[in-house]
ROLUMRO-249101 format. One record per residue (C-alpha): residue in three letters; x, y, z. Coordinates in pm, whole numbers, padded with zeros to 5 digits, always signed. Last residue first. Layout:
N
ALAXYZ...
end
This chain:
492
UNK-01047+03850+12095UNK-00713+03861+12334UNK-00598+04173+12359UNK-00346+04278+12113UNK-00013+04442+12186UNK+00037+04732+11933UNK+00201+04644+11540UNK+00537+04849+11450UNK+00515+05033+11164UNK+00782+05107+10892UNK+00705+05402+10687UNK+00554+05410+10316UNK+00212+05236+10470UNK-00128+05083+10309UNK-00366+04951+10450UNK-00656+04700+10356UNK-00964+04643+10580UNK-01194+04333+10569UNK-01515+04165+10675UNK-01764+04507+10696UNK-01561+04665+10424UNK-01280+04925+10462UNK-01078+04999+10140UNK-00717+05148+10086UNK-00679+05315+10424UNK-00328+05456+10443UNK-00157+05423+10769UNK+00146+05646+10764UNK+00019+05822+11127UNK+00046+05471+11283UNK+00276+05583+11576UNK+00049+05828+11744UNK-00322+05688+11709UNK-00511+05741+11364UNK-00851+05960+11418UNK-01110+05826+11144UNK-01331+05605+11373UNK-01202+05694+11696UNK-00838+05647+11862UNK-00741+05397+11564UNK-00463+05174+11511UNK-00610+04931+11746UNK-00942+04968+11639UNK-00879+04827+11278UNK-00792+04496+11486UNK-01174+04495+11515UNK-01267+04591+11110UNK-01063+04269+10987UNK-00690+04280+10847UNK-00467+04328+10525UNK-00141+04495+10573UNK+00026+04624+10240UNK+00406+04694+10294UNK+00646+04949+10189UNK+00799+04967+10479UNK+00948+04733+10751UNK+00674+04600+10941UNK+00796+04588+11277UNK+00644+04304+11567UNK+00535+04414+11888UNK+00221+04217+11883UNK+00278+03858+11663UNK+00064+03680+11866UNK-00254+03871+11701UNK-00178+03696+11421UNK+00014+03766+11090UNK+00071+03553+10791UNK+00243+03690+10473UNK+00147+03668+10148UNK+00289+03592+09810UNK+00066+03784+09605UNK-00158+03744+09250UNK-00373+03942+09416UNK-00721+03766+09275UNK-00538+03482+09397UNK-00322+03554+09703UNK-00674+03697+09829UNK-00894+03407+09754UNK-00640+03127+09959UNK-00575+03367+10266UNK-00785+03265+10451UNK-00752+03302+10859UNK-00774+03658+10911UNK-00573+03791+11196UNK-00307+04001+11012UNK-00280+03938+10652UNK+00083+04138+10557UNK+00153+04179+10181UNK+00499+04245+10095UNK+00603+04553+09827UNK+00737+04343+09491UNK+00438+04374+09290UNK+00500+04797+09273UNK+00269+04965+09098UNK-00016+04766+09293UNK-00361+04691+09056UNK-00343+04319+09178UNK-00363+04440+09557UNK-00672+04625+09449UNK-00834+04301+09293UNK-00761+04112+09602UNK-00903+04338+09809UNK-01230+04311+09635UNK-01216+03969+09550UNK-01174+03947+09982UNK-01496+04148+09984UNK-01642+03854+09792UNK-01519+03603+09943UNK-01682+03787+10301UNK-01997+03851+10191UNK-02052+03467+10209UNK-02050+03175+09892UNK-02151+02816+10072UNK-02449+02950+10231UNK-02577+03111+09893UNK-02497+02803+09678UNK-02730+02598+09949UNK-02973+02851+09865UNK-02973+02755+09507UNK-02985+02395+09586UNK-03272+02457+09825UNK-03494+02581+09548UNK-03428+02330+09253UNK-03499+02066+09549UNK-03849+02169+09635UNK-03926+02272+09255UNK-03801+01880+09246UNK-04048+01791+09498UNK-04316+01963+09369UNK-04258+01831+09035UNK-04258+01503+09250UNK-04624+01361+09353UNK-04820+01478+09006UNK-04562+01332+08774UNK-04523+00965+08938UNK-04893+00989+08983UNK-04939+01055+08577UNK-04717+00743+08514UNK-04931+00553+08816UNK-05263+00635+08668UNK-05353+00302+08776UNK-05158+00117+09113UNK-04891-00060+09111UNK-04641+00134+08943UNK-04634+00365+09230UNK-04432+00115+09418UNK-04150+00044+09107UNK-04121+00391+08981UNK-04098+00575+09313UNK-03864+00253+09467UNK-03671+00332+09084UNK-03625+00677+09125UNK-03537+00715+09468UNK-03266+00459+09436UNK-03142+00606+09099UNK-03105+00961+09297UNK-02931+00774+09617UNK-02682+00604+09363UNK-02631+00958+09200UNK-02552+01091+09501UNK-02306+00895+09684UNK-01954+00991+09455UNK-02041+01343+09640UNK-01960+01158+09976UNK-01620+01322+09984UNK-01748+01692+09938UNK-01863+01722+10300UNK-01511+01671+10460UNK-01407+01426+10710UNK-01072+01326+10795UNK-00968+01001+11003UNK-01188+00799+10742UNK-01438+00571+10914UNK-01741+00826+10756UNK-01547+00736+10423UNK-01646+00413+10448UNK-02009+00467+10549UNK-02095+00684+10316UNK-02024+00528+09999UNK-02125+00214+10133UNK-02440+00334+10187UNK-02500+00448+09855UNK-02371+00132+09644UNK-02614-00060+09869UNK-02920+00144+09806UNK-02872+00166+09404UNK-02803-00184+09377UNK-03080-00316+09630UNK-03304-00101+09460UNK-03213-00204+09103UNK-03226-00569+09258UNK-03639-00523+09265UNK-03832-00592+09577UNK-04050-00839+09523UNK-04363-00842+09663UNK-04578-01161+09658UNK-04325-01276+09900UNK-04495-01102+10194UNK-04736-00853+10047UNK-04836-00648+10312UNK-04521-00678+10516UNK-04298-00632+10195UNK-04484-00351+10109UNK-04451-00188+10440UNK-04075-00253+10481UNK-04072-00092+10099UNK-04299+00210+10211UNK-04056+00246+10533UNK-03753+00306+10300UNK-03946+00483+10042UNK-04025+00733+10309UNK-03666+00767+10458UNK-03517+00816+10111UNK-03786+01105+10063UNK-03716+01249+10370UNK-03352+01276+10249UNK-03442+01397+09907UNK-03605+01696+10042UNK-03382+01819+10141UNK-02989+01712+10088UNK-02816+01963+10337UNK-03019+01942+10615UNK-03024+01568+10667UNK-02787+01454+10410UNK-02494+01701+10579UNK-02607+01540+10930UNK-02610+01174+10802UNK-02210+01269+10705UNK-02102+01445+11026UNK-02190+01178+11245UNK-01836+01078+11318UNK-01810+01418+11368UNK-01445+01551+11368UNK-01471+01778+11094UNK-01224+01865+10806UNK-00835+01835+10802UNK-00540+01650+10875UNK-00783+01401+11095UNK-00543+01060+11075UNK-00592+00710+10865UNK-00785+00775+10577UNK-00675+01118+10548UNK-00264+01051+10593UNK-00334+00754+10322UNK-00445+01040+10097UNK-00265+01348+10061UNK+00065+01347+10279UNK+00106+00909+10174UNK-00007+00907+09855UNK+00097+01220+09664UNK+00362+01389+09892UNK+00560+01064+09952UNK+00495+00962+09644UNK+00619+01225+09531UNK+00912+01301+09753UNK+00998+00933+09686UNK+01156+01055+09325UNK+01079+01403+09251UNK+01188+01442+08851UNK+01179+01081+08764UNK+00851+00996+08989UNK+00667+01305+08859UNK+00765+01218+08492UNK+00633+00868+08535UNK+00331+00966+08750UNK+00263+01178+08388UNK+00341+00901+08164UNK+00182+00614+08298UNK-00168+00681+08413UNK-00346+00710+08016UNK-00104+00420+07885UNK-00211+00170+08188UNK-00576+00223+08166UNK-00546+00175+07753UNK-00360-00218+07913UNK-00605-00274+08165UNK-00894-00308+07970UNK-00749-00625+07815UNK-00880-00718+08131UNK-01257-00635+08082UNK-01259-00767+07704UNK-01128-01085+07783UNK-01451-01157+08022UNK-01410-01429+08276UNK-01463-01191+08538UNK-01655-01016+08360UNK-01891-01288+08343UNK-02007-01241+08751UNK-02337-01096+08717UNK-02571-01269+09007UNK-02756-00967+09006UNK-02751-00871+09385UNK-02344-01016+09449UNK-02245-00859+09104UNK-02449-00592+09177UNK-02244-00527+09524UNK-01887-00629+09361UNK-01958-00353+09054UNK-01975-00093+09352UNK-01683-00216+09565UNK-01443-00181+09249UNK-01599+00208+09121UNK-01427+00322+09440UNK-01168+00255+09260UNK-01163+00644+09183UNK-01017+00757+09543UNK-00712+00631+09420UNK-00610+00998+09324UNK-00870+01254+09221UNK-00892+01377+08870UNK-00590+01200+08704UNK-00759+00831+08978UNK-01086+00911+08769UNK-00942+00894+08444UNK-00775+00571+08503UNK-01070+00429+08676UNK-01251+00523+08349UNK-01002+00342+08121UNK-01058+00061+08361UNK-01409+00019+08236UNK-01383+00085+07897UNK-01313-00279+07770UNK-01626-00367+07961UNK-01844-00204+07677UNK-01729-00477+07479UNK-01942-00733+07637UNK-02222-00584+07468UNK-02584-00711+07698UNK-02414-00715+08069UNK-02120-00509+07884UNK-02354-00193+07938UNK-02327-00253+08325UNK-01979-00183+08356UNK-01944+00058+08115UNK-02242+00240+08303UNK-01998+00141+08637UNK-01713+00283+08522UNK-01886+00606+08399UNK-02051+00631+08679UNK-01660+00622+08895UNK-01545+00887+08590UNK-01836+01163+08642UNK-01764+01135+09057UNK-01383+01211+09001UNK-01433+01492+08769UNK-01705+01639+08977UNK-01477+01596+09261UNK-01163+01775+09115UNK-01270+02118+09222UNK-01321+02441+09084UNK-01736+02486+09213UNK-02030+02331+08982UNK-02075+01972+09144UNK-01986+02116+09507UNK-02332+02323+09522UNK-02514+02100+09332UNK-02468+01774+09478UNK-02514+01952+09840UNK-02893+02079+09687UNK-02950+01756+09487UNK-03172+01895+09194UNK-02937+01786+08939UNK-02935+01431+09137UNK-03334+01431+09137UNK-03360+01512+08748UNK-03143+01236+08639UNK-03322+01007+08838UNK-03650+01136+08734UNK-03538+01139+08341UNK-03451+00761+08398UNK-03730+00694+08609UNK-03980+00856+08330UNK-03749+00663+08078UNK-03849+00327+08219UNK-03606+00143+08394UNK-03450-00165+08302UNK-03114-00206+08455UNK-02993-00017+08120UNK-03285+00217+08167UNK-03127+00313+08493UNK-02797+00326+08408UNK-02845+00598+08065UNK-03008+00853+08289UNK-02746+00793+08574UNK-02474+00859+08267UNK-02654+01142+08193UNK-02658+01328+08535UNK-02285+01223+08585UNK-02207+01423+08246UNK-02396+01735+08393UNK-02191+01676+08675UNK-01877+01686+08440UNK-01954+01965+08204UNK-02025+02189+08508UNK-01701+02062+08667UNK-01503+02165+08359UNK-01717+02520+08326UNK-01567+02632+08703UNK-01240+02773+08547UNK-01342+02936+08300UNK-01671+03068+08489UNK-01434+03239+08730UNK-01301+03402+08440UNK-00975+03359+08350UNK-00984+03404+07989UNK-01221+03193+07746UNK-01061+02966+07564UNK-00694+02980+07708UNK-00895+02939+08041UNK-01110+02682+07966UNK-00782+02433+07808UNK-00637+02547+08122UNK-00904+02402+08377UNK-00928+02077+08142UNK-00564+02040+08207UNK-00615+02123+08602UNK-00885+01924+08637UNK-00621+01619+08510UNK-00362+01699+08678UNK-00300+01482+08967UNK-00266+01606+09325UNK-00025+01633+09664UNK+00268+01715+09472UNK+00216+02132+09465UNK+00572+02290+09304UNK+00706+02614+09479UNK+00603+02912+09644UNK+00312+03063+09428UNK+00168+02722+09346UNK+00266+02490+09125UNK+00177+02141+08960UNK+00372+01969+08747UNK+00341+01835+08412UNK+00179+02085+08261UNK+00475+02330+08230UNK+00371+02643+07996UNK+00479+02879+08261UNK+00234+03123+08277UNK-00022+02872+08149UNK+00044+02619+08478UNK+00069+02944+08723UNK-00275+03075+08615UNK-00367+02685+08677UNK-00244+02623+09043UNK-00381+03001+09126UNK-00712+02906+09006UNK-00627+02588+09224UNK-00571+02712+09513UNK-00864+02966+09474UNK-01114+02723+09439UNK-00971+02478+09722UNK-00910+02745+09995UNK-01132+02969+10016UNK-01381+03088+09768UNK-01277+03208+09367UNK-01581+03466+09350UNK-01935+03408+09283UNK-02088+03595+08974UNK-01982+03403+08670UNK-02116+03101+08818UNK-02449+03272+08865UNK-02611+02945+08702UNK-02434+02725+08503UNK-02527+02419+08675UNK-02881+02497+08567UNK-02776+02601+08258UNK-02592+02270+08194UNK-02827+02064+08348UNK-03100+02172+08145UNK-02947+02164+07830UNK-02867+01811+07922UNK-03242+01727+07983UNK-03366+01880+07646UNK-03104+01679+07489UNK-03225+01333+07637UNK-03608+01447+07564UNK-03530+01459+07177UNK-03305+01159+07220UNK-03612+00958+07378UNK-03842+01132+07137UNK-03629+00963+06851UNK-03587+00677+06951UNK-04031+00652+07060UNK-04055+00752+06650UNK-03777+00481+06573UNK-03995+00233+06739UNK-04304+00381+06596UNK-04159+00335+06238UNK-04026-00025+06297UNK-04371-00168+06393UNK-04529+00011+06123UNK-04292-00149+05893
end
């Protein structure tokens, strides 16, 4: 009985700490994310993908302001809506599903670690480490599917694991995959090459055999079927066209977008992931150092391996990708927050006093981490989104929606056609010469502002019916009832 009693007791305070963590991930993920504007291009794209889904009351395709979007699944955009009808369309609205889902991720690492046997002080420092992850952070919270994506590939591999001891759990595992492939395409199998490295570390290899896992496949099957169904019948090989070969074999194979770097990856984790990176790098060298020390008195544990492996591979395949952006290693983190957890765990172990040690070395480190993430927000979020809120906003409060919206020489547009709710039109500096036919809104930066200007408020001959609407230190709006015809521009 007394047995029983403190074993429900230690339950209890397990759940007790469990819930205190998940409160803290949701505020913390929560923070200021009513104050940040809608940023170019993915926020705003799809705030303007999901204002046009509840205006229209069709959830089975996509659409943006000029036509139907077949480049993505649905399934942030259904959990997008739901927040919206609840709530309004806040920019919190539309952020909250991503919250939910990183602090979902956070869990799930939580509940992976002590299924490969790590104490709840790992656990709770794994799951603090990835919430603390400054590039983790400032992604996991913002309108995008990655959050999604990342929360269903842990999932996959928690269900994965957790049939090591129930072998039902494995009957989830493709349900996951399906979930993750609504959020973000194929990219979700990435769960596959994951359970092959523990398999290979742990020796695990029942779920092969396992009825459970490939009876799996038929709830997988039901949740992907009916809305690529609908897309296929109503757009045929312009889907898939659009949907596998525009959006993701075209970015494995060819640079449509993001950096060229081959090395842009271990750049982002060195200044973008401090101070986990250094940490990584010091757990590294105290394994090799271990090991040499030891010899094969040490072992190093397969969680490590796991969690290491997992990571790299992560980054390395997508750093062979013909496009490069910094949210596509997010699926990384939480294997690089369980490997820093359980080398920590494991070394310091060792050595007496080593639960109080654990404590003592990294609330610093995490007040480290809490500290960068916020300022990583701030990088990410510039003066200019919100001045182009700002014009948005006005644009919204037209009379007239139909008058044309000119953006001359500014290269997003994404924020401003959504807070404007605008078809826009755009202008560069190549387009000198050119007549506006009037009405028209023209929305430019302070320098072409010179043009039309002899000195700060004296208009030149020609552009008498300019109407300055707003002048900010990004952006200028104007307004003119008479058609204009733009000057030659300098190069600039």
């Amino acid at each position: 009985m007394r047995g029983y009693l403190a074993n429900f007791w230690e339950t209890k305070k397990e759940t007790l700490l469990l819930a205190g963590l998940l409160i803290l991930a949701v505020g913390f993920y929560s923070l200021t994310i009513r104050q940040y504007p809608l940023v170019d291009a993915d926020e705003a794209t799809y705030g303007v993908i999901t204002m046009n889904m509840l205006d229209s009351g069709n959830f089975w395709t996509l659409e943006l302001i000029d036509g139907y979007w077949l480049e993505k699944p649905p399934l942030f955009f259904w959990l997008a809506a739901i927040a919206v009808k609840i709530f309004g369309p806040a920019e919190f609205a539309f952020r909250l599903p991503s919250v939910l889902m990183s602090a979902l991720t956070a869990l799930l690492v939580y509940f992976i670690v002590r299924r490969l046997g790590g104490s709840v002080l790992a656990a709770s420092l794994a799951f603090l480490i990835l919430l603390f992850s400054p590039e983790f952070y400032a992604f996991g919270r913002e309108a995008r599917m990655d959050p999604g994506l990342v929360s269903m590939i842990v999932l996959a591999v928690f269900l994965w694991v957790s049939g090591w001891g129930k072998e039902k759990y494995y009957f989830g595992f493709f349900s996951a995959l399906a979930a993750g492939i609504l959020f973000k395409n194929l990219v979700a199998l990435l769960a596959l090459p994951i359970i092959l490295i523990f398999s290979v570390i742990y020796k695990k290899w029942g779920w092969l055999k396992s009825k459970y896992f490939w009876w799996g496949l038929a709830p997988a099957l039901i949740i992907l079927a009916p809305w690529h169904i609908v897309q296929s019948v109503r757009y045929g090989a312009e889907f898939w066209n659009s949907y596998l070969v525009t959006s993701l074999f075209s970015h494995i194979a060819t640079r449509v977008g993001g950096s060229p770097d081959s090395l842009l990856y271990p750049k982002i984790l060195w200044q973008y992931h401090t101070p986990w990176t250094y940490v990584i790098i010091f757990c590294v060298v105290l394994l090799a150092l271990m090991k040499i020390w030891k010899g094969s008195l040490y072992r190093i544990q397969p969680s490590i391996y796991g969690s290491f492996f997992s990571g790299l591979i992560i980054i390395l395949g997508f750093s062979f990708f013909g496009s490069r952006l910094s949210t596509y290693i997010l699926p990384a983190f939480p294997f690089l927050a369980m490997l820093i957890a359980f080398v920590a765990s494991d070394i310091i172990s060792k050595f007496p006093g080593s639960k109080s040690a654990l404590i003592v070395i990294f609330i610093p480190l995490l007040g480290v981490g809490a500290m960068y993430s916020l300022q990583t927000v701030e990088a990410l979020v510039t003066p200019a989104h919100f001045e182009e809120r700002e014009v948005g906003v006005l644009l919204a409060g037209r009379e007239n929606t139909n008058v044309p919206v000119y953006v001359l020489d500014w290269p997003f547009l994404e924020t401003i056609v959504y807070y404007g709710n605008s078809r826009i039109s755009n202008l560069s500096v190549r387009d000198s010469g050119q007549t506006l036919n009037a009405p028209f809104y023209l929305v430019t930066h302070p320098l072409v502002r010179t043009y039309f200007y002899y000195n700060e408020d004296a208009l030149i001959k020609g552009y008498e019916s300019l109407q300055e609407l707003y002048r900010g230190q990004y952006l200028v709006l104007f307004y003119s009832d008479e058609d204009v015809t733009l000057p030659v521009f300098s190069r600039h």
